[in-house]
ZAMARGU-4260 file (C-alpha; in steps of 0.2 Angstrom, whole numbers, plus 5000, padded with zeros to 4 digits):
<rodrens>
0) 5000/5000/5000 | 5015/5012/5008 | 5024/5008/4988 | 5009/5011/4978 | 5006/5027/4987
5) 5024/5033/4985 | 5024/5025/4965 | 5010/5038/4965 | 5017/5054/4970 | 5032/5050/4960
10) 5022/5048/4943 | 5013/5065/4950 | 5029/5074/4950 | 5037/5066/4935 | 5017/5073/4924
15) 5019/5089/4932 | 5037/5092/4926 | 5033/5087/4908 | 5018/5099/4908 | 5031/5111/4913
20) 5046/5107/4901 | 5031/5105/4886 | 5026/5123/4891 | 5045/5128/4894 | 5047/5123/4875
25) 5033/5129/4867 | 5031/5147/4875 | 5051/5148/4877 | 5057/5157/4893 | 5044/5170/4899
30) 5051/5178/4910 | 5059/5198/4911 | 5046/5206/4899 | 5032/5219/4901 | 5015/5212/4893
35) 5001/5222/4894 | 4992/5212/4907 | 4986/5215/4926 | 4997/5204/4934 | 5013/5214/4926
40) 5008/5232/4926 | 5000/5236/4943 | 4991/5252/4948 | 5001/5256/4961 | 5001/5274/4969
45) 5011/5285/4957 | 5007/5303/4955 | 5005/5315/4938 | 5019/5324/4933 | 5016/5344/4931
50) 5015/5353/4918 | 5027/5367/4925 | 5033/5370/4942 | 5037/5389/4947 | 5043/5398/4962
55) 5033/5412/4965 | 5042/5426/4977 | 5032/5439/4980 | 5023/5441/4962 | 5041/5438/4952
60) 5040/5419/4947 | 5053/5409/4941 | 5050/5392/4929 | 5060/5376/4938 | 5069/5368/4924
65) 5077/5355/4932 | 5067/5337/4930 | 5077/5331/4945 | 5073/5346/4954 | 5056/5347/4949
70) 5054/5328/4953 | 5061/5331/4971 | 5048/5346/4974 | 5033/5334/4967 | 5037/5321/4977
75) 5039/5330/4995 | 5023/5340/4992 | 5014/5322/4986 | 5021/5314/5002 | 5018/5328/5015
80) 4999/5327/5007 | 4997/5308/5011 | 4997/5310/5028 | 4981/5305/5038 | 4967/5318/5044
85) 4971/5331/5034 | 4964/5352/5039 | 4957/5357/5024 | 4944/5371/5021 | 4932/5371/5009
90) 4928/5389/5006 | 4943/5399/5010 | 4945/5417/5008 | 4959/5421/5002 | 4959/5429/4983
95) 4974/5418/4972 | 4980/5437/4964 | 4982/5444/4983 | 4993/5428/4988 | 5004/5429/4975
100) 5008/5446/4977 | 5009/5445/4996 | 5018/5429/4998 | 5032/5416/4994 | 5029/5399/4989
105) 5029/5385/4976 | 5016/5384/4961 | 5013/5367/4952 | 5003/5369/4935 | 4996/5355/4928
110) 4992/5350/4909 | 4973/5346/4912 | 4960/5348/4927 | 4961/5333/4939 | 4957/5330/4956
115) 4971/5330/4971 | 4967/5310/4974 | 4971/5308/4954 | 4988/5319/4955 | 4993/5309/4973
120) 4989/5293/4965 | 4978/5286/4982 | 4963/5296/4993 | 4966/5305/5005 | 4962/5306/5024
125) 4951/5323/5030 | 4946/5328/5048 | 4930/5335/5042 | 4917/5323/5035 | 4910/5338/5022
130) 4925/5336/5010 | 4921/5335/4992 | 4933/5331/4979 | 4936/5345/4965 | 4944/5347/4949
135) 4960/5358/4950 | 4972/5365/4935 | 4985/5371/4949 | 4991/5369/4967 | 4999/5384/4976
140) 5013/5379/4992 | 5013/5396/5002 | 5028/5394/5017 | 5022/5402/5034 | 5035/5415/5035
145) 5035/5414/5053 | 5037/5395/5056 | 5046/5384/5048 | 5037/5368/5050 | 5021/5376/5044
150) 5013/5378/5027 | 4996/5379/5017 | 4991/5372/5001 | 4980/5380/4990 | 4968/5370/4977
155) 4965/5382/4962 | 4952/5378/4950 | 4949/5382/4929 | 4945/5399/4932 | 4958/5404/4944
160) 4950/5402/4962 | 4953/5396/4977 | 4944/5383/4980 | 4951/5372/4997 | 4964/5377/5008
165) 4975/5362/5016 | 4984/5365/5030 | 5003/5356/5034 | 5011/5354/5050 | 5027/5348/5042
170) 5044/5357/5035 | 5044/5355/5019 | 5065/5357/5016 | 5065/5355/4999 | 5054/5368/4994
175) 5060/5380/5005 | 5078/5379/4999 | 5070/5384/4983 | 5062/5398/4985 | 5075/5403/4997
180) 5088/5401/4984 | 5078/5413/4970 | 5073/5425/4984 | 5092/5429/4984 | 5093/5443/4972
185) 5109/5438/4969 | 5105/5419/4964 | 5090/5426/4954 | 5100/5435/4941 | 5104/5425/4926
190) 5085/5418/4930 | 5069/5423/4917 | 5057/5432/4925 | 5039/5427/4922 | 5021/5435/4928
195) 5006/5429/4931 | 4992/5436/4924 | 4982/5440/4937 | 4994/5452/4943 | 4993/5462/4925
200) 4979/5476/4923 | 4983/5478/4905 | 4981/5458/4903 | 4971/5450/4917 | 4953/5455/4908
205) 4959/5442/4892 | 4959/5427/4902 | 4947/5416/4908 | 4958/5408/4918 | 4975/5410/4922
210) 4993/5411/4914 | 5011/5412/4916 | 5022/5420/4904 | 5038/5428/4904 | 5042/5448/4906
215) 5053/5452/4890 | 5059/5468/4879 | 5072/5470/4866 | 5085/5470/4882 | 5079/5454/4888
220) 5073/5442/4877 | 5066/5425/4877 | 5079/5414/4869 | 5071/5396/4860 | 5086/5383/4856
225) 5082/5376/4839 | 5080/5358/4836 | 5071/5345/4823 | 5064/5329/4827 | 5076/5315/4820
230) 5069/5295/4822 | 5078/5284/4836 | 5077/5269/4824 | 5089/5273/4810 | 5086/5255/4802
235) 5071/5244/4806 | 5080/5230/4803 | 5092/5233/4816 | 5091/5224/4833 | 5087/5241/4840
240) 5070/5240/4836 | 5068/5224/4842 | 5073/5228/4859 | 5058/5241/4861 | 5046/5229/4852
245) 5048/5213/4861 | 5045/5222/4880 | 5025/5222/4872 | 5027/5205/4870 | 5023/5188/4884
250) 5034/5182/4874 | 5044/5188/4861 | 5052/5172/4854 | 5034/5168/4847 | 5030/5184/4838
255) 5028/5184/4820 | 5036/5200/4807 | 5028/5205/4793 | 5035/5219/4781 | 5023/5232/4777
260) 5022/5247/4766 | 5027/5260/4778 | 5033/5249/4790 | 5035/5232/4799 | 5022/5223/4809
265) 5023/5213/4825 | 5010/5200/4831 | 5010/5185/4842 | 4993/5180/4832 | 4983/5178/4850
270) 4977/5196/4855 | 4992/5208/4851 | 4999/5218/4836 | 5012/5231/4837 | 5017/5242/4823
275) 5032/5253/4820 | 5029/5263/4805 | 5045/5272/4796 | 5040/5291/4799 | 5044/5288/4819
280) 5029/5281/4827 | 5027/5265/4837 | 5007/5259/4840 | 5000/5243/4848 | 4981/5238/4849
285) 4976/5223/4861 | 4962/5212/4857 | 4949/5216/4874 | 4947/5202/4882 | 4929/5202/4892
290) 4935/5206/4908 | 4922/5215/4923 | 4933/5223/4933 | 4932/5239/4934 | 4945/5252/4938
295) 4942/5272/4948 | 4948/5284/4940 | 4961/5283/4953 | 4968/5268/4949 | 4965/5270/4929
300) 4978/5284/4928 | 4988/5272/4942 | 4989/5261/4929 | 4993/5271/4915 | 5007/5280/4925
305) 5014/5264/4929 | 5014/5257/4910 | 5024/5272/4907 | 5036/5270/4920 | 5041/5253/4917
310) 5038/5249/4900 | 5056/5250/4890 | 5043/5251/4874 | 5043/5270/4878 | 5062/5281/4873
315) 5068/5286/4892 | 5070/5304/4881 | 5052/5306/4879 | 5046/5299/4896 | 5058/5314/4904
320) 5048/5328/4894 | 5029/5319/4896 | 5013/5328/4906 | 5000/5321/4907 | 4987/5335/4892
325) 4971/5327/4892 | 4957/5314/4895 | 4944/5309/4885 | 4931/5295/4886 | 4926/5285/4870
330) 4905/5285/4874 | 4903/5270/4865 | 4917/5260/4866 | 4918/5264/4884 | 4940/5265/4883
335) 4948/5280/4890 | 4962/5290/4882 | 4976/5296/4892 | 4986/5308/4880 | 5003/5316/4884
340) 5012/5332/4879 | 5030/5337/4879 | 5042/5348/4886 | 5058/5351/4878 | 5077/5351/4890
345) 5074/5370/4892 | 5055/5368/4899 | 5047/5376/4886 | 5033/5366/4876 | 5031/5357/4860
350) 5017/5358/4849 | 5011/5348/4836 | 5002/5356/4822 | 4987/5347/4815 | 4993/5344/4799
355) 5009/5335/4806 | 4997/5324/4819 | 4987/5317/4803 | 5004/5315/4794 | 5008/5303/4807
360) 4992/5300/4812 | 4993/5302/4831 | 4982/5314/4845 | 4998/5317/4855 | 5015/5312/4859
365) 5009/5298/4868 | 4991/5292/4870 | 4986/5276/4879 | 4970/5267/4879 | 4959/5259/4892
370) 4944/5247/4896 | 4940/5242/4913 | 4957/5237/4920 | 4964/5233/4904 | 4978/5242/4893
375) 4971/5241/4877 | 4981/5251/4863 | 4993/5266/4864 | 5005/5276/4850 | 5019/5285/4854
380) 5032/5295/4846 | 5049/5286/4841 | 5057/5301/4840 | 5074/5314/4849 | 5076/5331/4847
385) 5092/5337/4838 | 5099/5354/4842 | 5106/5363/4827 | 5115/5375/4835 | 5100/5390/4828
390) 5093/5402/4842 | 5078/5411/4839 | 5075/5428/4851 | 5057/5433/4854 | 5056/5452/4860
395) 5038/5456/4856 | 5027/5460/4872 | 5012/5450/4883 | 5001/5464/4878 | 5006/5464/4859
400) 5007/5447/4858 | 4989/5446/4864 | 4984/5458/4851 | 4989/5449/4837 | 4983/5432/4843
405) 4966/5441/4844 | 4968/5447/4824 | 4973/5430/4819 | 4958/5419/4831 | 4945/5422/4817
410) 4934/5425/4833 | 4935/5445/4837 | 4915/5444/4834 | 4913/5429/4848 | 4908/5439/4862
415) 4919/5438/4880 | 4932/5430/4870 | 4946/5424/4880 | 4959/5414/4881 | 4963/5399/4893
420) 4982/5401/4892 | 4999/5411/4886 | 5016/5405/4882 | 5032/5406/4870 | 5032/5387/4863
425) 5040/5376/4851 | 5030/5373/4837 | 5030/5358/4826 | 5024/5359/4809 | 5034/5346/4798
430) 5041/5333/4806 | 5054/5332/4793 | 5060/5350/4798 | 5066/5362/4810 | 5055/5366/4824
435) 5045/5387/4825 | 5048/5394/4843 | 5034/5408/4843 | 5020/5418/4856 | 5005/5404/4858
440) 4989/5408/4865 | 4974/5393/4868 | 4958/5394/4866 | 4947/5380/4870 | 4962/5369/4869
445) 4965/5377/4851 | 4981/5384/4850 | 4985/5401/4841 | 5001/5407/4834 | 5004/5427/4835
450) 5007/5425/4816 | 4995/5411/4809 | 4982/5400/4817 | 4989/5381/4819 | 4981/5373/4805
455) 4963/5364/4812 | 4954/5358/4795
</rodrens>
């Protein structure tokens, strides 16, 4: 009895390790790559990047190039918020215009309106039972001049306002030595000094929200380094390519190539297939598999921020320059689209015209899709910028620049006309060419050149 019983776990084991080597050979050796499924790219807390970081002293605000600097700010301010029972008001008093002029602190702009539990990546704990969770475009760091270990966050809305005040019992090191360092006159110097428009008379009246810009005149221009696009796949039959492809893949070893037209396609011929097309675009689409679960908005961007950060499909170069530009939700396919725009190394934006994003046809520099908890498409960029050694200085004026955006909207007849933002950018329109660096204003997320409307047919 005793033999039959051990005969029995032996022929067990031996079953089990065939199933094992059968699979082993078939599927090859699964382990170290990045599909898109649940199990691999978790919605762990991970916060949104902003679009621009600024250190406001006293009205005179100062743009944080730095990503590592910018990264440290973020994440001390993310921290400090996760703390348990947090004081937050909900109708504060102060006026956001009045506070900027009359204190010192840290401004984080983001690229679309988004709750705080969005931007943290987790809810968060209140003392009052009343709290309601808002849309915000920017969040405000004021430091209590009078106590270090002190400091009040301020939750500004679309159109400017204050809407919720948080106060921190906590030093917040990092962002003091920041806007210590640019309240030295001395540090400051060689820094560009930008306004806000609330605080300008001549200006405030054309926004319906708020904007940063610089101060410029002929003495002090805004400089834009000149760069073109240039593919980071110089032959797509080089094992560089492969490389970003096969981190989409289970497993790579099985996936099929197929030579196309304008480019090469990647299948495993279950429920991927990933294209790299010549012009500098990379695009995947995942067969939906029915799957219930559903996902908070929460844990949806979670999710998508996570994909970014550990899939090697993505250039390290264009991750460093992403922010997180809009959301939209397909109504009848139900999949949300997470779409990202760009910074260049001197923090200034890159546009992509119209014509340019049909010419490759993308919505942004990356988009990634959604359903329920699943990952199910995304198109990126396979793209660097190339400096070429070309300046460009803009001297022209806020108020003139305004001006000529007006003239060139098409819209002087709309009436209250105004604009949602204001800012020198980097504008793409041939992707085979140098880039324009040129006075941008937006409205309803169209952007407006001082000299021509971006093309929108």
């Amino acid at each position: 009895m005793n033999q039959n019983i051990a005969r029995l776990m032996v022929l067990s084991i031996l079953v089990v390790l065939c199933i094992w080597q059968t699979v082993t050979l078939w599927l090859g050796d699964m382990s170290g790559h990045n599909f898109l499924s649940t199990s691999t790219v978790s919605y762990k807390s991970s916060y949104v990047q902003a679009k621009q970081t600024w250190s406001n002293i006293g009205g005179n605000i100062y743009k944080i190039i730095s990503d590592g600097e910018q990264e440290e700010l973020l994440s001390e301010i993310v921290a400090a918020l996760k703390k348990e029972n947090l004081d937050i008001e909900s109708s504060p008093k102060e006026q956001y215009a009045k506070l900027l002029f009359a204190s010192k602190g840290m401004i984080y702009e983001f690229g679309t309106a988004l709750s705080l539990e969005e931007i943290m990546g987790t809810s968060i704990n209140v003392q009052t039972k009343k709290y309601t969770a808002i849309k915000i475009k920017e969040i405000y760091v004021e430091l209590d001049q009078n106590n270090e270990y002190k400091a009040y966050v301020y939750l500004i809305d679309e159109e400017a306002k204050i809407r919720q005040k948080i106060t921190l019992n906590t030093q917040l090191k990092s962002v003091t030595g920041v806007v210590n360092l640019y309240a030295n006159e001395v540090s400051g110097i060689n820094s560009k000094l930008y306004q806000s428009s609330l605080g300008n008379i001549n200006d405030s009246e054309f926004f319906v929200g708020h904007a940063f810009y610089p101060l410029m005149n002929a003495n002090d221009p805004v400089v834009g380094k000149i760069f073109c696009f240039k593919p980071i796949i110089s032959d797509i039959k080089d094992n560089e390519l492969e490389n970003y492809v096969n981190n989409l893949f289970r497993n790579p070893s099985n996936k099929t190539t197929n030579k196309v037209k304008d480019g090469i396609v990647f299948s495993d011929n279950l429920n991927i297939s990933v294209k790299y097309h010549e012009m500098g675009t990379l695009e995947f689409k995942k067969t939906f598999i029915h799957d219930e679960s559903k996902l908070s908005d929460i844990e949806k961007l979670n999710k998508i921020n996570a994909f970014i950060e550990e899939s090697e499909a993505i250039p390290q170069v264009l991750k460093r320059g992403l922010y997180l530009q809009d959301v939209e939700t397909d109504q009848e396919t139900k999949e949300t689209y997470y779409r990202f725009g760009y910074r260049y190394i001197d923090g200034e934006v890159v546009l992509l015209s119209e014509m340019v994003k049909r010419k490759l046809g993308i919505n942004a520099f990356l988009e990634l899709g959604i359903k329920n908890s699943e990952i199910t498409s995304g198109k990126w960029l396979m793209v660097e910028p190339e400096f070429t050694q070309e300046e460009v200085q803009i001297t022209m004026e806020s108020t003139e620049a305004i001006g000529k955006i007006y003239e060139e909207s098409g819209l002087l007849e709309v009436e209250a006309f105004q604009l949602s933002g204001l800012e020198c950018a980097y504008i793409v329109q041939d992707i085979e060419r140098s880039v324009a660096f040129k006075w941008v204003g937006f409205y309803k997320s169209q952007p407006i050149l001082t000299i021509e409307k971006i093309d929108n047919e």
